[in-house]
Phi, psi and omega in degrees: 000133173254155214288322182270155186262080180299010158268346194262344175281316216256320181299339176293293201292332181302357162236107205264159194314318182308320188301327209270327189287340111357277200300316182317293164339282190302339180311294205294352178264290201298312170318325155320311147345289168303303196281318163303330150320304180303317189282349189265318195272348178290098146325162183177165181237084211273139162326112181001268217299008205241132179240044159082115161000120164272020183268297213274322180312279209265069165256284172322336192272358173291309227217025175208200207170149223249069168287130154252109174250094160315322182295338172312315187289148202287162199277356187257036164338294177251113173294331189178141179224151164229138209218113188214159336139125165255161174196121179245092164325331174165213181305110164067064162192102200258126162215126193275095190281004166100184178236315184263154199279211294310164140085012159074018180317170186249157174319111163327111154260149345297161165302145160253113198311004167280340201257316219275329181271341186278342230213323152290307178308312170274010185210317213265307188282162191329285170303052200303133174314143188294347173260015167297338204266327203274291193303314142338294198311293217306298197298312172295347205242320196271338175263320139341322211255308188259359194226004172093163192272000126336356181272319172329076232084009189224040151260163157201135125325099173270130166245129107302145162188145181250115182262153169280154219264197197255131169002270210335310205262018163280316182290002139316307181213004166090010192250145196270338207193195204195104176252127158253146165219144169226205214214083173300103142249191197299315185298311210229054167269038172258005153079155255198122183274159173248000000 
């Protein structure tokens, strides 16, 4: 037997210095990592005037992204939602001019779940996205365009949608769901219940 280990030598030399500073590196990002995870999930009760870490703010803005997640939610949420153009031509002549853009296409039957998500994100949660507002315009400038500048105040977005109501209160009285409507324009756009 000889004294020296030619496995434990060729295993020494084999992470050679560039490999360990690479490694070193990656060790200090993920702990960093970690530890801004951590500190962004830790509750605490920052006084009113306090607008959130400007460490952890723009730490996210590196390494997070503005999601809205929607898929969590239990799936009979909504019994039914319809999004449609309301467009009122003159005395007592109403026309329903679709919902999606370009070209007034109408609201898919059956739903189809992209439209059905574009359209939940924009009018039902809490926060409406910044392009709803965009979309309003866009829809007034595009009914202008095809319909004379007179049209202007005399459209709405109609959303129906019947949310399901929760066990309890169906067995209380037997109705499966709670139908609403509101009502969107360029003018009113946190929209008008009907």
């Amino acid at each position: 037997m000889s004294g020296g280990d030619p496995a434990g030598t060729a295993q020494h030399g084999a992470f050679p210095v560039k490999g360990r500073v690479r490694a070193v590196l990656l060790l200090l990002f993920c702990c960093g990592h970690a530890v801004f995870l951590i500190a962004s999930i830790v509750t605490r009760n920052p006084p009113p005037t306090e607008r959130g870490n400007p460490v952890l703010a723009f730490y996210r803005l590196f390494t997070g992204g503005q999601q809205q997640w929607n898929m969590f939610e239990t799936i009979p949420l909504l019994h039914s939602l319809d999004a449609r153009i309301v467009v009122d031509d003159g005395p007592g002549e109403v026309v329903v001019v679709g919902s999606v853009l370009p070209g007034f296409t109408p609201y898919p039957r059956p739903e189809q779940s992209r439209y059905y998500v574009l359209f939940h994100r924009m009018m039902i949660q809490a926060e409406r996205p910044s392009f709803f507002e965009a979309y309003l315009r866009r829809t007034d400038v595009l009914l202008r365009s095809q319909r004379g500048s007179a049209i202007t105040g005399h459209w709405a977005l109609v959303v129906d949608v019947e949310w399901t109501r929760t066990l309890i209160h169906s067995r209380r009285d037997g109705g499966l769901y709670v139908p609403a409507s509101r009502s969107f324009d360029a003018a009113n756009p946190g929209g008008t219940p009907r």
